[in-house]
C-alpha positions as CSV (number, residue, x, y, z in Angstrom):
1,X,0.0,0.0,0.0
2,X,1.5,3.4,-1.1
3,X,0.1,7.0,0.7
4,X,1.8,10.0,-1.6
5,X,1.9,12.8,0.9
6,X,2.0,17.0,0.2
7,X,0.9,17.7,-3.6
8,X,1.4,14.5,-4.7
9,X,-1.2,12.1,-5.8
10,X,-1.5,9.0,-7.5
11,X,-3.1,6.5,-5.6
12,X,-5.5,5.4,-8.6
13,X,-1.9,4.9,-10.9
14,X,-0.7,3.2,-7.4
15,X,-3.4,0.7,-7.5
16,X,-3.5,0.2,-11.2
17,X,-0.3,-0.7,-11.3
18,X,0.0,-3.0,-8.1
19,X,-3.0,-4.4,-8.8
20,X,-3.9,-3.3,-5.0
21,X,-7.2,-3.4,-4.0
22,X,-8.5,-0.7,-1.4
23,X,-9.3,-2.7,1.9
24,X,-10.1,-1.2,5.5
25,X,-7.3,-0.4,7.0
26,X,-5.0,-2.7,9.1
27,X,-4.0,-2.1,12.9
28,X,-1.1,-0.6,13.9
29,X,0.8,-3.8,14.8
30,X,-0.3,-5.2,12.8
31,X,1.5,-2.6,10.1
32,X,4.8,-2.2,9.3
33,X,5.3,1.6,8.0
34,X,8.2,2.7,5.4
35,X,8.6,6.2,5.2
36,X,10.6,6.9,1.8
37,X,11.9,10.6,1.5
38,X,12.8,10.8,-2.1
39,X,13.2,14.2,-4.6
40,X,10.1,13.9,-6.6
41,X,10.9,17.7,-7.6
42,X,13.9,19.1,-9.0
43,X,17.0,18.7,-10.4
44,X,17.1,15.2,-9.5
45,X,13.8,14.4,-10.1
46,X,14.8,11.6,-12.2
47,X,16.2,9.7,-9.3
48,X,13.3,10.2,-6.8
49,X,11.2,8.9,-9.7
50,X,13.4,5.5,-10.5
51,X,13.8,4.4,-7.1
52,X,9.5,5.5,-6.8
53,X,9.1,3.1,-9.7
54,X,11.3,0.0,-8.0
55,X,9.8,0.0,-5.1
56,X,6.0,-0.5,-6.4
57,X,7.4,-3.0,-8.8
58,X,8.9,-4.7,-6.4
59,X,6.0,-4.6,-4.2
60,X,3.7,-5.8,-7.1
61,X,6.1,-8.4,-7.9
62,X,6.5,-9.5,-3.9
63,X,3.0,-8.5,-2.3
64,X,2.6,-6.0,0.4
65,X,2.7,-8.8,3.2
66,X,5.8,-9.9,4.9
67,X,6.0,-11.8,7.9
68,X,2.2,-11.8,9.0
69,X,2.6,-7.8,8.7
70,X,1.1,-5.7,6.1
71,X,4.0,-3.2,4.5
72,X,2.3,0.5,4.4
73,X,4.8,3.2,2.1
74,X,4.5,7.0,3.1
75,X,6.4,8.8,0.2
76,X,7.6,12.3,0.7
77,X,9.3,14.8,-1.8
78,X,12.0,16.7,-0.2
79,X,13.5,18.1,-3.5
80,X,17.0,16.9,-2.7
81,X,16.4,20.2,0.1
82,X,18.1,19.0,3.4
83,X,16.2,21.2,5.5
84,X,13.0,19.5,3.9
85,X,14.3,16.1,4.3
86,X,14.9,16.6,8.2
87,X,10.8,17.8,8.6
88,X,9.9,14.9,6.5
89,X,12.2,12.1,8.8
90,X,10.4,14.1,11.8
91,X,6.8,14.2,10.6
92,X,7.1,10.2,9.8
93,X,9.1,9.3,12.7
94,X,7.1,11.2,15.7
95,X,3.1,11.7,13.7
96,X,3.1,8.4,11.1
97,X,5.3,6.2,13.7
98,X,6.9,4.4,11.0
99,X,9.5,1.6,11.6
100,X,11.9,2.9,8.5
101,X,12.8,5.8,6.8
102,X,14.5,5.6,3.2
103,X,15.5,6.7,0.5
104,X,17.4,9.7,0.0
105,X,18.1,11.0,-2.9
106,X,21.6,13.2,-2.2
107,X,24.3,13.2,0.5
108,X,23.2,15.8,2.2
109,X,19.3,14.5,3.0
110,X,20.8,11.1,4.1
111,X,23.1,13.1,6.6
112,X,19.8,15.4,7.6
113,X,17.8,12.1,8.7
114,X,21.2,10.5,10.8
115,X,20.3,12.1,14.3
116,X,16.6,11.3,13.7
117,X,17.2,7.5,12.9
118,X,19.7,7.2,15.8
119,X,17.5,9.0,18.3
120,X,14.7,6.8,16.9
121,X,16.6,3.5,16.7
122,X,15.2,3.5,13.0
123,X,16.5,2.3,10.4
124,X,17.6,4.3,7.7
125,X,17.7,3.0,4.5
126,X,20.0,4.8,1.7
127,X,18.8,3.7,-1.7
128,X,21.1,6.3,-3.5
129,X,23.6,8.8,-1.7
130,X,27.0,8.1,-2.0
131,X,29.1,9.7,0.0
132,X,31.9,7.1,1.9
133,X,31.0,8.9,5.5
134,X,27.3,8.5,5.5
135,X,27.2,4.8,7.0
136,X,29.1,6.1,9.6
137,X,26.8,8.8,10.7
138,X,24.3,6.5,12.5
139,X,24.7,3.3,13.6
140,X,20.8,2.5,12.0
141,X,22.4,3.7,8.8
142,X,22.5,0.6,5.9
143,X,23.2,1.4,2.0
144,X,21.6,-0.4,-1.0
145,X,23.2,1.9,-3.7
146,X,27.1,3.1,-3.6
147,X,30.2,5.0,-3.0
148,X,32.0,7.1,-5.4
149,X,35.1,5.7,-4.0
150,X,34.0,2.2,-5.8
151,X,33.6,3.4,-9.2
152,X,36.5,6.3,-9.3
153,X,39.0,4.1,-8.2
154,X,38.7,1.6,-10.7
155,X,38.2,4.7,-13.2
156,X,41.5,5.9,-12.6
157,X,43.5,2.6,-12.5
158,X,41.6,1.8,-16.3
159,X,42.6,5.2,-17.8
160,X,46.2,4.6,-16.2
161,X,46.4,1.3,-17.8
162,X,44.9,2.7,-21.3
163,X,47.9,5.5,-22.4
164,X,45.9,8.3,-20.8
165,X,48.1,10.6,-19.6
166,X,46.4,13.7,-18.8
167,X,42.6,14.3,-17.7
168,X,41.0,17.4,-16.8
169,X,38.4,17.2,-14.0
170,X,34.6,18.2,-13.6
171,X,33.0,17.1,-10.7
172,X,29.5,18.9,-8.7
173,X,30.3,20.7,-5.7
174,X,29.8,18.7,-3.1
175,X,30.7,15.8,-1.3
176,X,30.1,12.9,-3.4
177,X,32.1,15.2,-6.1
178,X,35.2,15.9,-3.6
179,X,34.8,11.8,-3.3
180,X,34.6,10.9,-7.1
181,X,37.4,13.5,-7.7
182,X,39.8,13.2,-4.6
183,X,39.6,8.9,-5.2
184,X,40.2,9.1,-8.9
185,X,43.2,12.1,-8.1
186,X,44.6,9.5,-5.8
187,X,45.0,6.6,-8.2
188,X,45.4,8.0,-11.2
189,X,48.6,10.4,-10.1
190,X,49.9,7.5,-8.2
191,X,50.0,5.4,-11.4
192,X,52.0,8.5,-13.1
193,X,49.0,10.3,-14.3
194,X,48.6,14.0,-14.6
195,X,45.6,16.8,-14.0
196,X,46.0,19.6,-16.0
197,X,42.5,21.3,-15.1
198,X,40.6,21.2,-12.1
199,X,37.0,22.8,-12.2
200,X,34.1,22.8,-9.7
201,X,30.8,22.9,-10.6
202,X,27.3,24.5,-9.0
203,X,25.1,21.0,-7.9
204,X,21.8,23.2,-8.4
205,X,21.0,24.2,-12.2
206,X,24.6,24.4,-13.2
207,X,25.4,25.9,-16.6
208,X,28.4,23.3,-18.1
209,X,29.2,25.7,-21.3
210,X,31.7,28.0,-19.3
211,X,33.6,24.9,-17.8
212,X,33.7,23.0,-20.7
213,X,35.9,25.4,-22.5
214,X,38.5,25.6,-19.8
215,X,38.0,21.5,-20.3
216,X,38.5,22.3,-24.0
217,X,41.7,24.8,-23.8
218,X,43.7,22.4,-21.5
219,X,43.8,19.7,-24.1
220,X,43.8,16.7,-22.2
221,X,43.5,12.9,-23.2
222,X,40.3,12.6,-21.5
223,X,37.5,14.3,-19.2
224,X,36.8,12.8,-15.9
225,X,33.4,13.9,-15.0
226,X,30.9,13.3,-12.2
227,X,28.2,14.8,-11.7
228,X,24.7,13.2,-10.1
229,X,22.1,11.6,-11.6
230,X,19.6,13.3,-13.9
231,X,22.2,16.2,-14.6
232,X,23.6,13.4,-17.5
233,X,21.7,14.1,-19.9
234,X,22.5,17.7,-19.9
235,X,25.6,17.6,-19.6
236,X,26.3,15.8,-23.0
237,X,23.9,18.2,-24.6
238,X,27.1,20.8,-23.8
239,X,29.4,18.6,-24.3
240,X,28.3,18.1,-28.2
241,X,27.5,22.2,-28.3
242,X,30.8,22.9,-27.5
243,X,32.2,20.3,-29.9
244,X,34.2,18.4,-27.2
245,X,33.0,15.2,-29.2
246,X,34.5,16.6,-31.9
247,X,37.9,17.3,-30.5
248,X,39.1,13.6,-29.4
249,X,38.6,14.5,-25.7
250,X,36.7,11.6,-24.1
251,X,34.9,11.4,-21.1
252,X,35.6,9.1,-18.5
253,X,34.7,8.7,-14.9
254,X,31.9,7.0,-12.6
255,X,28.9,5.9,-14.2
256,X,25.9,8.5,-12.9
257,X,26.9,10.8,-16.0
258,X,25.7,8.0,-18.2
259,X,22.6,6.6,-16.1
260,X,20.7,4.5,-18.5
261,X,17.5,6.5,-17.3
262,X,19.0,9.5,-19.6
263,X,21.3,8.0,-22.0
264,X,19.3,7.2,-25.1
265,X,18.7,10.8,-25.3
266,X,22.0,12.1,-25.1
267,X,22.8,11.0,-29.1
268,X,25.8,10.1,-30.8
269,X,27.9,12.5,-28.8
270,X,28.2,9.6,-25.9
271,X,29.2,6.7,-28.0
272,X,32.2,5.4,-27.0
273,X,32.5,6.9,-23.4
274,X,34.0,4.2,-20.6
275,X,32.7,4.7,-17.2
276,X,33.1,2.5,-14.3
277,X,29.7,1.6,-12.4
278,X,27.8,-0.5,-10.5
279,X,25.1,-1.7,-12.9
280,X,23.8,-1.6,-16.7
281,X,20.4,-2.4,-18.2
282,X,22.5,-3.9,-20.4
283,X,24.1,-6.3,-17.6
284,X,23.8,-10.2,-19.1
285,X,21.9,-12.1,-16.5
286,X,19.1,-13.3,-16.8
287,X,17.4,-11.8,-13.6
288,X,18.4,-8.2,-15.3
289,X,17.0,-8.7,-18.1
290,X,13.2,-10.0,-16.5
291,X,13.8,-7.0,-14.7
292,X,14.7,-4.6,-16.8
293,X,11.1,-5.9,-19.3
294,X,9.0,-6.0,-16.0
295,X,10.3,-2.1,-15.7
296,X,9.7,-1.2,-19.1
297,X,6.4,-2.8,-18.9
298,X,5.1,-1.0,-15.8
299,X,6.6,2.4,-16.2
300,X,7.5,2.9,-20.3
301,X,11.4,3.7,-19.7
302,X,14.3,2.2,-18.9
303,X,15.8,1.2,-15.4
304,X,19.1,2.8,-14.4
305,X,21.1,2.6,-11.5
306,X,19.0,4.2,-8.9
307,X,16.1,1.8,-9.5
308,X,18.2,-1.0,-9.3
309,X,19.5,0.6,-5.5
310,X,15.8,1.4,-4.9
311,X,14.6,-2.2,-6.0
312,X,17.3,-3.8,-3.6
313,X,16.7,-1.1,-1.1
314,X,12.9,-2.8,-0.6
315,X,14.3,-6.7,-0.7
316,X,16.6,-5.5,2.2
317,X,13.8,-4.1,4.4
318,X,11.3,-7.4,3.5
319,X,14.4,-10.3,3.9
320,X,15.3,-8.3,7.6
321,X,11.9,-8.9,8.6
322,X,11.8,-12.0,7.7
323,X,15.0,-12.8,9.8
324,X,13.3,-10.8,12.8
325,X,9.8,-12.8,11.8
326,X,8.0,-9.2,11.6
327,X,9.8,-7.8,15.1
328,X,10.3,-4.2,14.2
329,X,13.4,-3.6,17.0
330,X,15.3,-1.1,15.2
331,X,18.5,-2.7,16.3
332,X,17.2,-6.4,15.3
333,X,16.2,-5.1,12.0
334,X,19.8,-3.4,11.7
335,X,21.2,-6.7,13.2
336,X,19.6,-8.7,10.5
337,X,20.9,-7.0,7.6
338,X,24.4,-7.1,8.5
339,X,26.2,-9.6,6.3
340,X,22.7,-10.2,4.0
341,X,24.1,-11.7,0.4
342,X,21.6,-11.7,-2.6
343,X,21.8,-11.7,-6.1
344,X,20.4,-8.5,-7.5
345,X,19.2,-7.9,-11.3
346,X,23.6,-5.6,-11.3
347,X,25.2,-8.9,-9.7
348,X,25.9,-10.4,-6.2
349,X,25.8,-8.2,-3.8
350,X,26.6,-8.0,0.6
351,X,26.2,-5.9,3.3
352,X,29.7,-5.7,4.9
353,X,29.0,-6.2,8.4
354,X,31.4,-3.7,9.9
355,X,30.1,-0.9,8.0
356,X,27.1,-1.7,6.6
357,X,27.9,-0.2,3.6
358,X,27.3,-2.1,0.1
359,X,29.5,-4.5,-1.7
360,X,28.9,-5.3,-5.1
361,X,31.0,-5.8,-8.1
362,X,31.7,-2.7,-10.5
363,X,31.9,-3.1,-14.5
364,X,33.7,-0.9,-16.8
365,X,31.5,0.2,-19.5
366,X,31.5,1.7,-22.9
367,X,28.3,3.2,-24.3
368,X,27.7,1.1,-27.8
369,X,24.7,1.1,-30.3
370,X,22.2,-1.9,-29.7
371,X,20.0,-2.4,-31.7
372,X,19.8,1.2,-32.5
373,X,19.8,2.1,-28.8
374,X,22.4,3.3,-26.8
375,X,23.6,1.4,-23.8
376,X,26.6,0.7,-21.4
377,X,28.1,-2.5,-22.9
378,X,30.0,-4.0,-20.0
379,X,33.5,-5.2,-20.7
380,X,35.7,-6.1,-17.4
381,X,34.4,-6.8,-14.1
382,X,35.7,-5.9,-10.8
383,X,34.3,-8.4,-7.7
384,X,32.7,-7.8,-4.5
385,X,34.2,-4.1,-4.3
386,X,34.2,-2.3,-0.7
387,X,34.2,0.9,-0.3
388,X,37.8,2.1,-0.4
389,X,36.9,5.3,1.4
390,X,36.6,2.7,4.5
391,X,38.8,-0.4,3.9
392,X,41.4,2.6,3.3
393,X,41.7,4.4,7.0
């Protein structure tokens, strides 16, 4: 059962969809309650929406019941706005008593909600923020999505190993782009690369065409770029303006700047760009590709990486309390997940137990023509990755 809270209201598509059928309500213990705090507005719209979409298919594909208990979803648009993310975590925490809050669309709404889910032993449940410190913010804190310390690692030791020499850097500011840039800095000039150009960029409604020249005058082999989800699509818009695609410079870097949610739009200008990432709709297994059709048929796009973290992000809560046998203990439910090893539609994936942080294998990609589509063709594969920003201290 899904309740859409503040202007947002689709309880009819909600049904349709799930195939749910309106019933009288169930009591409270009888209830568990998720309250998912995504940016349904905004600049990263596009994420608030996948992992939206992942969690009712998931739902539809699983039931609403687990463990004797009937799963109620409060969803809440925060617009990627901390401030708004804390009044959310408080409104569902103290008025809707609900046993989880999730999602979390950037780094600094999962931080907002840390104090609340410690104070109330919930658990918090990052489907897509990906900064290294988050996890160790609360100790209720578990992560379904990533770090950028995963992907810009292996970046940097791929480019190394592939002649290029000099990159120029674009990364959002803010922390997940100080992680994507200061991790991929640190391999890539320990394996005798060189930066010739460092630039910053706005996170809210940035304007690339002034940065990408300075990318364009330093002459570099390649571009490493991050910037988060939804901004993709833009970016690459620019990128072909300015004739970068044109000039041999290719970009590089973690995978969000490609998410398959965007890229079929972005046109030839992306072909041949590697980026190292967590998943692909193009990723071979056979799980990924019934979900990746099941996606397609419920929502008319394509799945990228923050509905895979979302879609995983729902398993997690439902396996947990079917360990606790429906006990919503915040620190049983915490307890549970520690160490839990599934396969996902990207690959196997774990939750380390020490930090309760993701591990997952990460794929170097290069965006090919399929079938007259565009998609991140995976060609190495790097296994059961930690986060380095950790494993490293």
């Amino acid at each position: 059962m899904f309740i859409r809270t503040k202007t947002l209201s689709w309880a009819t598509t909600a049904a349709v969809v799930a195939g749910i059928v309106t019933v009288a309500p169930a009591r409270a213990e009888d209830t568990v309650k998720i309250g998912l705090i995504l940016p349904m507005t905004g600049g990263q719209a596009s994420t608030g929406k996948q992992i939206e979409n992942a969690v009712k298919l998931f739902m539809q594909q699983n039931g609403d019941t687990v463990a004797g208990k009937k799963i109620e979803v409060i969803l809440k648009d925060d617009g990627a706005v901390p401030d708004n993310t804390k009044r959310a975590a408080q409104e569902l925490i103290v008025n809707d008593k609900v046993n989880f809050i999730a999602g979390f669309g950037v780094t600094p709404a999962a931080l907002a909600a840390a104090p609340l889910a410690t104070q109330g032993k919930i658990p918090e449940i990052v489907m897509a923020a990906g900064t290294s410190i988050i996890t160790e913010r609360s100790p209720y804190i578990v992560r379904t999505s990533f770090t950028l310390a995963q992907s810009s690692t292996i970046i940097a030791d791929w480019a190394v190993k592939n002649g290029i020499k000099k990159v120029a850097t674009l990364t959002s500011d803010y922390a997940p782009g100080n992680d994507a840039l200061n991790f991929f800095k640190q391999n890539f000039t320990a394996g005798g690369g060189e930066i010739v150009e460092e630039v910053k960029v706005p996170l809210a409604n940035p304007d690339f065409a002034p940065f990408l020249q300075r990318m364009k005058d330093a002459k570099p082999d390649a571009m490493f770029v991050f910037v988060p989800a939804g901004q993709g699509g833009n970016f690459m818009k620019q990128y072909a303006e300015r004739g970068l695609d044109k000039s041999g410079i290719k970009v590089i870097g973690p995978g969000d700047v490609m998410d398959d949610d965007l890229l079929n739009g972005m046109g030839d200008a992306a072909l041949g760009t590697v980026t190292a990432h967590l998943y692909s709709a193009a990723h071979p297994s056979q799980m990924n590709k019934d979900f990746v059709a099941a996606y397609k048929k419920a929502f008319s796009s394509r799945p990228g990486f923050m509905a895979v973290s979302g879609y995983d992000g729902i398993h997690l809560i439902y396996e947990a309390l079917k360990k606790t046998g429906g006990d919503t203990d915040g620190d049983k439910l915490v307890e549970a997940m520690k160490g839990m090893k599934w396969e996902s539609p990207r690959g196997p994936i774990s939750i380390d137990p020490e930090t309760r942080d993701i591990v997952q294998n990460i794929y170097i990609r290069k965006v090919e023509k399929v079938d007259g589509e565009l998609y991140n063709v995976e060609f190495q594969t790097f296994e059961a990755v930690k986060d380095s920003g950790k494993t490293k201290k």
